[in-house]
Backbone as CSV, one residue per row, in Angstrom:
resi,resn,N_x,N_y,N_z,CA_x,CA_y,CA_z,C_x,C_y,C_z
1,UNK,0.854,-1.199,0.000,0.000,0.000,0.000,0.883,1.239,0.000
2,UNK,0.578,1.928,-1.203,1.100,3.311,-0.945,1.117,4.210,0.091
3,UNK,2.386,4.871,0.699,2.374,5.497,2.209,2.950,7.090,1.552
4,UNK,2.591,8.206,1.896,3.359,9.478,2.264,4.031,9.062,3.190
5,UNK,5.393,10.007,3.054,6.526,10.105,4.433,5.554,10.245,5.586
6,UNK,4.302,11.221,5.581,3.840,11.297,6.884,3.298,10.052,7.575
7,UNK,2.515,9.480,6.570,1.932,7.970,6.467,2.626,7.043,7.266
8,UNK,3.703,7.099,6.397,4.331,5.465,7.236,4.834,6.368,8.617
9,UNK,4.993,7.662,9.525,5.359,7.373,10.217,4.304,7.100,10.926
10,UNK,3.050,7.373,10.999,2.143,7.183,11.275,1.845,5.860,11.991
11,UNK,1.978,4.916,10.553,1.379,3.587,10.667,2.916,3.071,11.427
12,UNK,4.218,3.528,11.363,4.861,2.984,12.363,4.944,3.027,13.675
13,UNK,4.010,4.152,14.177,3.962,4.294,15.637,2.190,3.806,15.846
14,UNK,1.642,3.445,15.540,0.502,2.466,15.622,0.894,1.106,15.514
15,UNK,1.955,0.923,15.072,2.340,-0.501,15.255,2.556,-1.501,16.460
16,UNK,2.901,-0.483,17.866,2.880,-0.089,18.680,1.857,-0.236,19.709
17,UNK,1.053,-0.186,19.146,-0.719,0.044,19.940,-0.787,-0.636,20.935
18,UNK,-0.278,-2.143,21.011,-1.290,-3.062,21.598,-0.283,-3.181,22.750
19,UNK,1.378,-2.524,22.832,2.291,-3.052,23.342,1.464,-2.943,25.235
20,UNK,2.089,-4.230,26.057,1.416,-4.231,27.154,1.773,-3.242,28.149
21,UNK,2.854,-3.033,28.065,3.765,-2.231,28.613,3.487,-0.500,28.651
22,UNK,2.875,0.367,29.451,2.699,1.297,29.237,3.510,2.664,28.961
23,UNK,4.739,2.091,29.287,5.783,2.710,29.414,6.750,2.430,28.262
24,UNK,6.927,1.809,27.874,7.618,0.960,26.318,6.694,1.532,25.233
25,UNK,5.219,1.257,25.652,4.688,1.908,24.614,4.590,3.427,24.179
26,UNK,4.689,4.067,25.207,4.757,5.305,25.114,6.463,5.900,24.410
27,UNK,7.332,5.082,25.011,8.774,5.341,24.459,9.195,4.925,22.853
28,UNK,8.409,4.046,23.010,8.842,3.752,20.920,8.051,4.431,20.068
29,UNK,6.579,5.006,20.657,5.904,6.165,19.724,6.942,7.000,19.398
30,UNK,7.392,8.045,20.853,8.012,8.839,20.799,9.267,8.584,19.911
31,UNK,9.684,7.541,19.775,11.093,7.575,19.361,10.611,7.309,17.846
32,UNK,9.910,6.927,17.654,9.277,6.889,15.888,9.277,8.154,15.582
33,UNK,8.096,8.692,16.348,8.223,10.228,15.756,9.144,11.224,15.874
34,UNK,10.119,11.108,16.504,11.418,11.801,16.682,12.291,11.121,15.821
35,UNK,12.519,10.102,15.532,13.526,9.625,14.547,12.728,9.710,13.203
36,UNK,11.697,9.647,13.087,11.068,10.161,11.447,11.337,11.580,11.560
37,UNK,11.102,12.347,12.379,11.056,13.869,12.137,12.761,14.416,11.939
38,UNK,13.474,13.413,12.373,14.456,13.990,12.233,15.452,13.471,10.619
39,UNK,14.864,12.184,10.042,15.089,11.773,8.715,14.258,13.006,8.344
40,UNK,13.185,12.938,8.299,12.659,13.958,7.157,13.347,15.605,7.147
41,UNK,14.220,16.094,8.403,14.855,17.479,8.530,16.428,16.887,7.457
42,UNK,17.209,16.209,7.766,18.424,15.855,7.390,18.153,15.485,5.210
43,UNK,17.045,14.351,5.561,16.804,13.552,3.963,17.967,13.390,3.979
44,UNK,18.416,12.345,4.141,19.620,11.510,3.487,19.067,10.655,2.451
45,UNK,20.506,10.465,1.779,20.493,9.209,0.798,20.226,8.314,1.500
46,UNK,19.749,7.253,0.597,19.943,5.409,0.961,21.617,5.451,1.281
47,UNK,22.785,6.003,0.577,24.283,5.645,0.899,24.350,6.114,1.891
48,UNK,24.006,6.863,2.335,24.846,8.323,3.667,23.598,7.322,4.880
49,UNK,22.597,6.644,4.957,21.651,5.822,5.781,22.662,4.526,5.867
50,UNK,22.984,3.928,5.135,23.796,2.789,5.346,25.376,3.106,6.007
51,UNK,25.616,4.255,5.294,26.748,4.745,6.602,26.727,4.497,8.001
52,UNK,25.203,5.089,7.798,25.132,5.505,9.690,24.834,3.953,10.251
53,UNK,24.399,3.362,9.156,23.978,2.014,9.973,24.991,1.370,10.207
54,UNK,26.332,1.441,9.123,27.589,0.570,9.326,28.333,1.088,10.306
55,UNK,27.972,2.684,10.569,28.598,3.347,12.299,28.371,2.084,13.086
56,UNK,26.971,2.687,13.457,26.624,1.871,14.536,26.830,0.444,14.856
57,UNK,26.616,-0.344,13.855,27.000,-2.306,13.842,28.322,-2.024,14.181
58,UNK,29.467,-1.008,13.921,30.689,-1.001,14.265,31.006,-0.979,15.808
59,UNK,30.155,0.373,16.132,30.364,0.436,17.792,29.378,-0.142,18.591
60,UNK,28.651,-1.003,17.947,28.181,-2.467,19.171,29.408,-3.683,18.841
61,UNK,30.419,-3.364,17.668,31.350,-4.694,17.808,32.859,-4.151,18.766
62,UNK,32.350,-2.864,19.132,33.634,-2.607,19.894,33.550,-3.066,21.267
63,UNK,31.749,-3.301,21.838,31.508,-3.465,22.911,31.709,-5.156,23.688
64,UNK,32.106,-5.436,24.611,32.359,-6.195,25.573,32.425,-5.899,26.831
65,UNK,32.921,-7.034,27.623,32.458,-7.274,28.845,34.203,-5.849,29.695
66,UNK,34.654,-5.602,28.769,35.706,-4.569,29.287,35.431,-3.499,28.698
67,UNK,34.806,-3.422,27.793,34.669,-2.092,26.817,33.178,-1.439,26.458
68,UNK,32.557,-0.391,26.714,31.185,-0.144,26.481,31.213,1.040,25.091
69,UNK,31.665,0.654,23.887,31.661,1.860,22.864,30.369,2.604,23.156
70,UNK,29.001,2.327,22.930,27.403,2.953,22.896,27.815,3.994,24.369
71,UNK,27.938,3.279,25.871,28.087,4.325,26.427,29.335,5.900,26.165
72,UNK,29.745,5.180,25.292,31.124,6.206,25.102,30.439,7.280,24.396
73,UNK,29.681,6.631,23.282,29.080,7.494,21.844,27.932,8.280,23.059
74,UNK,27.291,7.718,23.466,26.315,8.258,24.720,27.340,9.368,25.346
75,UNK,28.208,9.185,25.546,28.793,10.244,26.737,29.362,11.160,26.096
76,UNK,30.080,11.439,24.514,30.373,12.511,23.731,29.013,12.917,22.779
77,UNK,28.118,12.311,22.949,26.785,13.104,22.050,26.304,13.960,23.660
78,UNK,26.454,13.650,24.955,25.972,14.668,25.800,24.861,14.262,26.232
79,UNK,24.469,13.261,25.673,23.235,11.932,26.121,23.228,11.533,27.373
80,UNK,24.167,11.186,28.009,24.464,10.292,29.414,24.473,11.440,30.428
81,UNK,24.909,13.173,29.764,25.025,13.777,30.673,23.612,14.460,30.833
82,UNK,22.806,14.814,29.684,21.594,15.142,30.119,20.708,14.258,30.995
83,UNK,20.257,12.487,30.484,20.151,11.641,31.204,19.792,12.003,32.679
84,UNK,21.274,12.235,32.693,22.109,12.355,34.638,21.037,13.720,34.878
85,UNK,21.291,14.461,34.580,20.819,15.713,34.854,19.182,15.831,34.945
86,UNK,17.965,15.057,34.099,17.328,15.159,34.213,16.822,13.887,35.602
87,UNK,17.667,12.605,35.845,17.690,12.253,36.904,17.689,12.769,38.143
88,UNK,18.018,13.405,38.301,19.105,14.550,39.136,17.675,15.756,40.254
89,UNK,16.906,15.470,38.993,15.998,16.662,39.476,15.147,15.942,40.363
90,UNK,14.779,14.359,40.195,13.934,14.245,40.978,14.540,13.527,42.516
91,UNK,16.191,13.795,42.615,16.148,13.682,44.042,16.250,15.223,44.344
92,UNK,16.496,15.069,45.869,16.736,16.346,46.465,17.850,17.017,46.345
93,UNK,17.814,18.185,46.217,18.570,19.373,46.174,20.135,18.758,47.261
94,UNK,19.509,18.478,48.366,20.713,18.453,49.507,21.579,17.472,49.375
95,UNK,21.350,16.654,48.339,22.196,14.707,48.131,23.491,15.579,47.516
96,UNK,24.495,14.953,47.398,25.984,14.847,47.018,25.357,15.138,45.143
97,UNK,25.873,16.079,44.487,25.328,16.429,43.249,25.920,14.863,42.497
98,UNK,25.337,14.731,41.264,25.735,13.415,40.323,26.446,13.840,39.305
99,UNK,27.173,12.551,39.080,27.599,13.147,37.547,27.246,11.586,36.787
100,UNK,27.884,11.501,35.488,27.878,10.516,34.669,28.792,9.245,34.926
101,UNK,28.295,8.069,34.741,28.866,6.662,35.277,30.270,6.732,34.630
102,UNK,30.104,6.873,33.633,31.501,6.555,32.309,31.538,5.635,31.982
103,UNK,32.702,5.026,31.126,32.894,3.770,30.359,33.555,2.948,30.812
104,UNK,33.739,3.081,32.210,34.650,2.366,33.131,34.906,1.606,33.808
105,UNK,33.305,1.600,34.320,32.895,0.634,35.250,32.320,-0.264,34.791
106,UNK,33.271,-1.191,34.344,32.695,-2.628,33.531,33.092,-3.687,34.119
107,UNK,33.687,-3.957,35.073,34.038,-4.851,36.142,33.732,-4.600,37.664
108,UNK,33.741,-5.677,38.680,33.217,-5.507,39.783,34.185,-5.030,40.680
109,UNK,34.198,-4.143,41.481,35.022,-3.862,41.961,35.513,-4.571,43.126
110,UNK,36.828,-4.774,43.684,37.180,-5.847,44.802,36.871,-4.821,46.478
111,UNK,36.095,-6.228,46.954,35.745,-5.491,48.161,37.408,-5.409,49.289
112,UNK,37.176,-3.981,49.645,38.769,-4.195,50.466,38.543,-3.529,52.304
113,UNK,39.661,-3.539,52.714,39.502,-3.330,53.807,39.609,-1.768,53.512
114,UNK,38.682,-1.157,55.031,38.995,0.570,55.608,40.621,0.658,55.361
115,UNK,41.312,1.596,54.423,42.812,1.596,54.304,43.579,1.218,53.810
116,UNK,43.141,0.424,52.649,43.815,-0.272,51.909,44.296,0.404,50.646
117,UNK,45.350,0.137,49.938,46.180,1.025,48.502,44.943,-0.220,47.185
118,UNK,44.413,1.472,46.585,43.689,0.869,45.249,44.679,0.819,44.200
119,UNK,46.097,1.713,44.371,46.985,1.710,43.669,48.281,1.910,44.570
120,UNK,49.350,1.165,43.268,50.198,1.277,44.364,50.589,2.943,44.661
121,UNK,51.342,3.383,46.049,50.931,4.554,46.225,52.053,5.304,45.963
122,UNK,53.562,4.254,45.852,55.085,4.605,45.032,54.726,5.176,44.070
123,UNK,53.677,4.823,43.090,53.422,5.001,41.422,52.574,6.154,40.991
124,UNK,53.253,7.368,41.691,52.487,8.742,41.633,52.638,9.658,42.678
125,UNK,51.794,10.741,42.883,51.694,11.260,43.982,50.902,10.253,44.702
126,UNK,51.888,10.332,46.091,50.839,9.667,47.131,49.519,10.240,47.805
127,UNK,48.662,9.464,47.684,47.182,10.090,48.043,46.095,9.659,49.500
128,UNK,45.740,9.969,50.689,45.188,9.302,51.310,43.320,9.976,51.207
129,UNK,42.619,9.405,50.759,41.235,9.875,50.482,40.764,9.093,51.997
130,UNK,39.846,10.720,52.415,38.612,10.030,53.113,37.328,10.644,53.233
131,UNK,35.872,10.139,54.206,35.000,10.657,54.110,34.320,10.130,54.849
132,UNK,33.334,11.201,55.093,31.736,10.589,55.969,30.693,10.286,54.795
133,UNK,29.881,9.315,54.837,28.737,9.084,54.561,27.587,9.392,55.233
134,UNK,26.607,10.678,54.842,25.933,10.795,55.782,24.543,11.011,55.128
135,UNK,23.280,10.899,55.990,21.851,11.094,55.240,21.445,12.572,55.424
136,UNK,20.589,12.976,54.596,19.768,14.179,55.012,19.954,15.308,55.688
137,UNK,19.579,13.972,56.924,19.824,15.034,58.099,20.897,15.291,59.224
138,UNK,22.344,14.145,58.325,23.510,14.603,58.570,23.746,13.828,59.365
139,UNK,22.615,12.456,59.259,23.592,11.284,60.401,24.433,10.586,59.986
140,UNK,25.258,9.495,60.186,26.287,9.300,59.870,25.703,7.592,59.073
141,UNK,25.863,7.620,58.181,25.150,5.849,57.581,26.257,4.810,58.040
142,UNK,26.248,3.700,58.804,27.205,3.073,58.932,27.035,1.835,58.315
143,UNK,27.559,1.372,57.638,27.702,0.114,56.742,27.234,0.548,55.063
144,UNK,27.542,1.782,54.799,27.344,1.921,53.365,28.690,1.664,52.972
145,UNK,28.111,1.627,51.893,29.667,1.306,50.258,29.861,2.425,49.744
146,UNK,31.139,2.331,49.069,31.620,3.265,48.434,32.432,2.847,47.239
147,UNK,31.860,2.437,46.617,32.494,1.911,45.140,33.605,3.152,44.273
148,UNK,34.841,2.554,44.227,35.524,3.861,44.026,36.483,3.057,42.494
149,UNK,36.394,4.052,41.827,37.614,3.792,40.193,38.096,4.315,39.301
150,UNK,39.402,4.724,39.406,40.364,5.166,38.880,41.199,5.635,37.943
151,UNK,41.651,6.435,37.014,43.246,5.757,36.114,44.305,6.596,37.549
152,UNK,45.617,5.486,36.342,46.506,5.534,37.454,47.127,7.103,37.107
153,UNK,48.760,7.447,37.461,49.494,8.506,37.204,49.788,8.365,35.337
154,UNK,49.639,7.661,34.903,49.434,7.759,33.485,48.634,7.763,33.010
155,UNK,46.561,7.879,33.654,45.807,7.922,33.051,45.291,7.090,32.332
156,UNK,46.080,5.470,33.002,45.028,4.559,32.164,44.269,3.421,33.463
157,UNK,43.017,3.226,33.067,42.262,1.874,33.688,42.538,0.491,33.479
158,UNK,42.551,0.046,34.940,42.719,-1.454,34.846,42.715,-2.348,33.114
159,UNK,41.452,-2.380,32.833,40.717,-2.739,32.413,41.607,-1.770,30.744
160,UNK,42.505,-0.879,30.564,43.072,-0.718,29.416,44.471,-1.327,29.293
161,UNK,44.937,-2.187,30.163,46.229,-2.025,30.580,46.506,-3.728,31.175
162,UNK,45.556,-4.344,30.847,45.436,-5.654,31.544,46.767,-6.962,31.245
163,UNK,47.844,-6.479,30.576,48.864,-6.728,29.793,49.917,-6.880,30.882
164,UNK,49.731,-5.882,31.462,50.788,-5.448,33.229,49.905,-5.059,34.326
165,UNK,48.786,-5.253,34.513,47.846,-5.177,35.977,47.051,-6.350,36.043
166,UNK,46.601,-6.522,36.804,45.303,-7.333,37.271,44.094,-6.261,37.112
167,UNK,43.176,-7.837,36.616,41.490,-6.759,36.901,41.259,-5.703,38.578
168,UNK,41.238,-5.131,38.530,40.361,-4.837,40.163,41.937,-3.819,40.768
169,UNK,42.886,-3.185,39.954,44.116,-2.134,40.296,43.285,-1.282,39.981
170,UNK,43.109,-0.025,41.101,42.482,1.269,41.080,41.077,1.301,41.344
171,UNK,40.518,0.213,42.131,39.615,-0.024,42.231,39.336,-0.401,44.045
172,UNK,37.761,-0.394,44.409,37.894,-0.802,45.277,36.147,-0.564,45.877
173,UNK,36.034,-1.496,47.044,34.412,-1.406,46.837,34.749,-1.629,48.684
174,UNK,34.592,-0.466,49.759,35.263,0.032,50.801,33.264,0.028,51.582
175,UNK,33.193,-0.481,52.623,32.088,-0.217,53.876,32.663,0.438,55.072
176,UNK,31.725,1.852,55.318,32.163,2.643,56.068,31.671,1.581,57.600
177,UNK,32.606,2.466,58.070,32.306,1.782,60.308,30.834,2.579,60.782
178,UNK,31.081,2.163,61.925,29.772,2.541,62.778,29.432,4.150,62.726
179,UNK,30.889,5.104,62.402,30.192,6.365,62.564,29.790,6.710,61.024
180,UNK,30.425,5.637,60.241,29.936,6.526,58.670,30.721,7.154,57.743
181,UNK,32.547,6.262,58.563,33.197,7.254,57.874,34.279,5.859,56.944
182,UNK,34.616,6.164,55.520,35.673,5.565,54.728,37.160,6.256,54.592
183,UNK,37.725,5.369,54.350,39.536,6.523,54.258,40.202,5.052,53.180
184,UNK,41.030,5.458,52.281,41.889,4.459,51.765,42.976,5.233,51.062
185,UNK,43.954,4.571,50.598,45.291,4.608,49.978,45.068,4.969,48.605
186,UNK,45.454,5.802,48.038,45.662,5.673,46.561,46.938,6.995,45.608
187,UNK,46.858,7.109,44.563,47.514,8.408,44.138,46.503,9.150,43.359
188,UNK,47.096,10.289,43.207,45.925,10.918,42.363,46.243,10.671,40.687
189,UNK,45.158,10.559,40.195,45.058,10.342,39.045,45.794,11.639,38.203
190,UNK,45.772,10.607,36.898,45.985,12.233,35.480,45.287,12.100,34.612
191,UNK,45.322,13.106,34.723,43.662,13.153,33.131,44.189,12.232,32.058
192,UNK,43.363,12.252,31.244,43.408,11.155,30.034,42.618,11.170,29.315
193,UNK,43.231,10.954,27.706,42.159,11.276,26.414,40.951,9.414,27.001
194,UNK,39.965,10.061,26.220,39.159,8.238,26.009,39.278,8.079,24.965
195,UNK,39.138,6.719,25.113,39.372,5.678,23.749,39.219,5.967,22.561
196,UNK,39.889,6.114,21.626,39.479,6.260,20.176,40.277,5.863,19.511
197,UNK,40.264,4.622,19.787,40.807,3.157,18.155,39.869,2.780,17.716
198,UNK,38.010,3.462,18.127,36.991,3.118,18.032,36.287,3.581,16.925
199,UNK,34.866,3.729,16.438,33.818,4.717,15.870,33.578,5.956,16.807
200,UNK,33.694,6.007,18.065,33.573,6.898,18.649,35.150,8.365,18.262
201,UNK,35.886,7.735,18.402,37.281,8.074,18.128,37.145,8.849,16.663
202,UNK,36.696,8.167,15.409,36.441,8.464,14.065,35.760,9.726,14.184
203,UNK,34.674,9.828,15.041,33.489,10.845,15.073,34.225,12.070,15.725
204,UNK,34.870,12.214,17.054,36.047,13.007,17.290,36.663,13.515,16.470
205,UNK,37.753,12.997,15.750,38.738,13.128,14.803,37.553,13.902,13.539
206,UNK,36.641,13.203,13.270,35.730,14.053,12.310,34.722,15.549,12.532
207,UNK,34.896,15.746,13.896,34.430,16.934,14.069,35.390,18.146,15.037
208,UNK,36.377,17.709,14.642,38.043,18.411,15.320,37.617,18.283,16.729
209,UNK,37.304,17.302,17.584,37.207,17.570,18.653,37.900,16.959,19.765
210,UNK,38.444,17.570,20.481,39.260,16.642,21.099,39.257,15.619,22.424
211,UNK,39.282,14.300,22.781,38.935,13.448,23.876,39.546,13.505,25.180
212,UNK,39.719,14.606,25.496,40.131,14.622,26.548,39.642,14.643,28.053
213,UNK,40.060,13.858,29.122,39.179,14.434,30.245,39.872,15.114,31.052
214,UNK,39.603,15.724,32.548,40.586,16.495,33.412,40.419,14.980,34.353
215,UNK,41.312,14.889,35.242,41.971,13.933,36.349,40.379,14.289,37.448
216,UNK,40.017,12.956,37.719,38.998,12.455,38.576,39.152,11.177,39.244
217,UNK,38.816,10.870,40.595,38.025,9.774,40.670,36.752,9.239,40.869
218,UNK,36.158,8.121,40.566,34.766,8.187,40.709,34.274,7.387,41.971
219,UNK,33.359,7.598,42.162,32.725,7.722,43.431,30.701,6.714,42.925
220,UNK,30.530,5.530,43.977,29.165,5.613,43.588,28.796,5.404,45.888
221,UNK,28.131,6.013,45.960,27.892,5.849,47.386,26.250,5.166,47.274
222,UNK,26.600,4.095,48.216,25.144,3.095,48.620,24.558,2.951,49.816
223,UNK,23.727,2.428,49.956,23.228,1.992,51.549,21.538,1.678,51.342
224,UNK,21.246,0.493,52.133,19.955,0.325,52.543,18.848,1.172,52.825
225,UNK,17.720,1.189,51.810,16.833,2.279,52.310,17.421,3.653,51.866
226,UNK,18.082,4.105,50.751,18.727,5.215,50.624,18.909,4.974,48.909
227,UNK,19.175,6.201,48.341,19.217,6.459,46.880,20.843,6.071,46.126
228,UNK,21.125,5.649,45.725,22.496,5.363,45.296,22.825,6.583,44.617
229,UNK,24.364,7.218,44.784,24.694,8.432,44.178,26.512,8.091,43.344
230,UNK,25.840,8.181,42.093,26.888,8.458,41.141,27.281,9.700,41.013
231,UNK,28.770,9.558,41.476,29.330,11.025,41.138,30.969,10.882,40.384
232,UNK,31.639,12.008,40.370,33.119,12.291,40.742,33.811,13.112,41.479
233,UNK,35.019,13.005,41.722,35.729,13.832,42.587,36.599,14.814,41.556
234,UNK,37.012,15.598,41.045,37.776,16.144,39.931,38.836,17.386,41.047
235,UNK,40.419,16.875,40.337,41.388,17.750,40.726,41.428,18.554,40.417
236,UNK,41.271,19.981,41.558,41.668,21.026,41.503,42.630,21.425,40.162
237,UNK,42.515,22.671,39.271,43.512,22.687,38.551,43.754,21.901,37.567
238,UNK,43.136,20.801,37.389,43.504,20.009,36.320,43.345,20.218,34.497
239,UNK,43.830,20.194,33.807,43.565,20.267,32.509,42.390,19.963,32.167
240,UNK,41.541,20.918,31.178,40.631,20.001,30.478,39.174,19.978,32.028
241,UNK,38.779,20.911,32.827,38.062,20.940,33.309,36.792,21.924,32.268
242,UNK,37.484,22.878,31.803,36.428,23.640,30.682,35.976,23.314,29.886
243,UNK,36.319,21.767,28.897,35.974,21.019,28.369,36.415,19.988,28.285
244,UNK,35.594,19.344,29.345,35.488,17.913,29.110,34.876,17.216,28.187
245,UNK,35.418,16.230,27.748,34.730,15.793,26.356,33.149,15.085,26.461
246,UNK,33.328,14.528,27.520,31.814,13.894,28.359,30.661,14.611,29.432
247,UNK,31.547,16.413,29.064,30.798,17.368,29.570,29.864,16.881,31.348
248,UNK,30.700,15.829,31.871,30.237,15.735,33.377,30.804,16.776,34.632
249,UNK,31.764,17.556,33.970,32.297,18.520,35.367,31.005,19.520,35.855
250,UNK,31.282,19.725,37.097,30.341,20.495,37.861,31.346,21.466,39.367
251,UNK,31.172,22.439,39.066,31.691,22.953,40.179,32.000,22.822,41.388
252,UNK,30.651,22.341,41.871,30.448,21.728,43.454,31.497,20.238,43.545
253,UNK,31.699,19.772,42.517,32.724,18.819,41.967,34.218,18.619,42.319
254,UNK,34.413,19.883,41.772,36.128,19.992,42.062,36.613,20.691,43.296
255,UNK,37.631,19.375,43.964,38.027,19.470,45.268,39.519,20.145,45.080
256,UNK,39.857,20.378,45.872,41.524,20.637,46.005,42.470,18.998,46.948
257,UNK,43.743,18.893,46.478,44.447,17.615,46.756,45.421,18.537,47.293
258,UNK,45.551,18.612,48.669,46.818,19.689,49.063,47.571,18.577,49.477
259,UNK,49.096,19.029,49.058,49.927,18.346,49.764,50.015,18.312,51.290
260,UNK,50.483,17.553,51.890,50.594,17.388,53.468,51.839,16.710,53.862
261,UNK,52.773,17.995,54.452,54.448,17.400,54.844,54.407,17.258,56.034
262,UNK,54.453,15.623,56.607,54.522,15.390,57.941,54.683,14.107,57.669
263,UNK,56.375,13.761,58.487,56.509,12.501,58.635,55.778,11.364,59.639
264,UNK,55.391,11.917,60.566,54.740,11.279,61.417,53.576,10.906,61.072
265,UNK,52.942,11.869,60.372,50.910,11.545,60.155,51.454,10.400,58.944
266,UNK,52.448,10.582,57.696,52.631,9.583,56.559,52.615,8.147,56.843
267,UNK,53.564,8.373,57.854,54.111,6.870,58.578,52.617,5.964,58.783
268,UNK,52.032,6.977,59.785,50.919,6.397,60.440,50.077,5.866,59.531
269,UNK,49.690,6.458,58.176,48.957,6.584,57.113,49.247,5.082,56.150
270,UNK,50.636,4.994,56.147,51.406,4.041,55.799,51.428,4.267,54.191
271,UNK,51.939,6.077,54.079,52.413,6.850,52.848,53.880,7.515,52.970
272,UNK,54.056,7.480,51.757,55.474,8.072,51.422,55.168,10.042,52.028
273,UNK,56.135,10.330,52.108,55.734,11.382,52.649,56.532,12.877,52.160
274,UNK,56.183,13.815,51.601,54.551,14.352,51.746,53.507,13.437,50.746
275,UNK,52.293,13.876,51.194,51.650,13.011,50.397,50.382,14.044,50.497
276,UNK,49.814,13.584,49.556,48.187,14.564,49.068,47.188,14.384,49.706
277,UNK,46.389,15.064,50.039,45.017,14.110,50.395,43.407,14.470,49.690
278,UNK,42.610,14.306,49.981,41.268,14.311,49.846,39.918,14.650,50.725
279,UNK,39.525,14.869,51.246,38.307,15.016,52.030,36.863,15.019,51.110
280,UNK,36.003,13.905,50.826,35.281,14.031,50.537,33.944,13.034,51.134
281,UNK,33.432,13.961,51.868,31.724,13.597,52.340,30.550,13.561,50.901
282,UNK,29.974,12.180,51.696,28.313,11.990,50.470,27.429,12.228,51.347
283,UNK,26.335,13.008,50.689,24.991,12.878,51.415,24.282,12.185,50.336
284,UNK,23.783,11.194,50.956,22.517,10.033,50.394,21.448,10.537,50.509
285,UNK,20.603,10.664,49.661,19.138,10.897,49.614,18.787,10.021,50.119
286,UNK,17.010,9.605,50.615,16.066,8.268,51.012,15.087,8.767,50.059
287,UNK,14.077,7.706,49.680,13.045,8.040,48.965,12.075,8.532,49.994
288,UNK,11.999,8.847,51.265,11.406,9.625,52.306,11.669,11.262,52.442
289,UNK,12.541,11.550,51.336,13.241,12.612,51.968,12.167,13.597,50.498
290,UNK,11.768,14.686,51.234,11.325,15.874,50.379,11.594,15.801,48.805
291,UNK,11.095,15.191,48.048,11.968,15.387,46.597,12.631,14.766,46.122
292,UNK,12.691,13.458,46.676,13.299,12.374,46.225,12.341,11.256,45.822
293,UNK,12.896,10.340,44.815,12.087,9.931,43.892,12.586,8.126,43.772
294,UNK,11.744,7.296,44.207,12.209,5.548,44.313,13.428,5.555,43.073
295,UNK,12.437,5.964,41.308,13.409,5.398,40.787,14.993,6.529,40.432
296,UNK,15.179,6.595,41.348,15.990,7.925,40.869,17.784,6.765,40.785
């Protein structure tokens, strides 16, 4: 049967109708009529359509159980960061702000003890990070997680580098004590371009843009009865905070890493000395709390 462009998009989002799902159904209308409306603004060829299709089959073959290309392409189209952001609104104002997961966290992280080196702490500036976990109203959560991951002083992840590390270097999945508070070993990171031996990489290189990020670590804070919060920590000063290529920096974000010269506190610390540190507190939302939202 003969269709107008308007036609078939028509009859493609009626196709749709019966889906059980009220929520699925409502999302593939929308995405019919947003992906027709946006063929019909562009009109491509059939060649320049098979392009885009041979993009894409490319960067689902980059993806594996170490590598997420789609979230990558997600995180330089600005997708993952709006996402975050429109997430964002339906907890409360007072939670630890969010940022974007990244392409990083594709392995589990090893559970370690309060104090332990996620890296070795020779292999950089030495770093001792710590923090309270606290709710709302500023009590202290005791037995939350703190899923924490890395690059090292050269800016690369476990998980790029698996040639000379083990899975689970720069990593670490830490439960605070009774008052709520975590501390561990590490160095501070250095920024680092992302991946592009990829389609993602091609698309970069094709719109002069460059992959760079500024030096972070990431942060996901958990606990029972409480909202899970994806964030980062980003160094003071670091390169590449004005544009980040995955556009996740946020002000409230970037901490300062001051050095700290004292042989005695290092020792104790069981760091080379001087050594850097960190201070960073989470506040956890609850889905009880003013403005916070189950699926957030």
């Amino acid at each position: 049967m003969d269709t107008t462009p308007e036609q078939a998009t028509d009859a493609a989002a009626a196709s749709f109708a019966d889906t059980p799902d009220p929520r699925l159904r409502e999302t593939l209308v929308s995405l019919v009529r947003h992906l027709h409306d946006w063929v019909r603004e562009i009109n491509p060829s059939m060649a320049e359509w098979e392009i885009a299709i041979d993009y894409l089959t490319r960067v689902g073959h980059m993806c594996d159980d170490k590598r997420q290309e789609f979230m990558l392409l997600s995180d330089v189209l600005g997708v993952t960061n709006l996402v975050e952001q429109l997430e964002s609104r339906r907890t409360n104002s007072g939670a630890t702000p969010t940022t974007v997961v990244g392409p990083f966290h594709m392995v589990e992280s090893p559970a370690r003890a309060l104090g332990d080196q996620i890296l070795d702490v020779t292999q950089g500036d030495p770093c001792w990070i710590e923090g309270t976990i606290t709710d709302m109203q500023g009590r202290p959560i005791a037995g939350a997680t703190v899923d924490v991951w890395q690059a090292n002083d050269d800016g690369f992840y476990d998980v790029q580098i698996l040639d000379t590390v083990d899975v689970g270097v720069g990593r670490g999945l830490f439960t605070t004590d009774d008052d709520g508070r975590y501390w561990f070993r590490s160095v501070v990171p250095a920024p680092y371009p992302i991946p592009t031996d990829g389609p993602v990489g091609e698309l970069l290189n094709a719109t002069n843009r460059h992959p760079n990020r500024p030096a972070h670590i990431h942060f996901i804070g958990d606990a029972d009865g409480f909202l899970p919060i994806t964030t980062h920590v980003f160094v003071e000063g670091s390169p590449w905070l004005d544009s980040d290529a995955v556009f996740a920096v946020k002000d409230s974000l970037i901490f300062p890493f001051p050095w700290i010269d004292d042989p005695a506190e290092a020792a104790a610390k069981g760091l080379p000395n001087p050594f850097r540190s960190l201070r960073f507190d989470m506040v956890l939302p609850s889905p009880r709390d003013p403005g916070a939202a189950e699926d957030s």
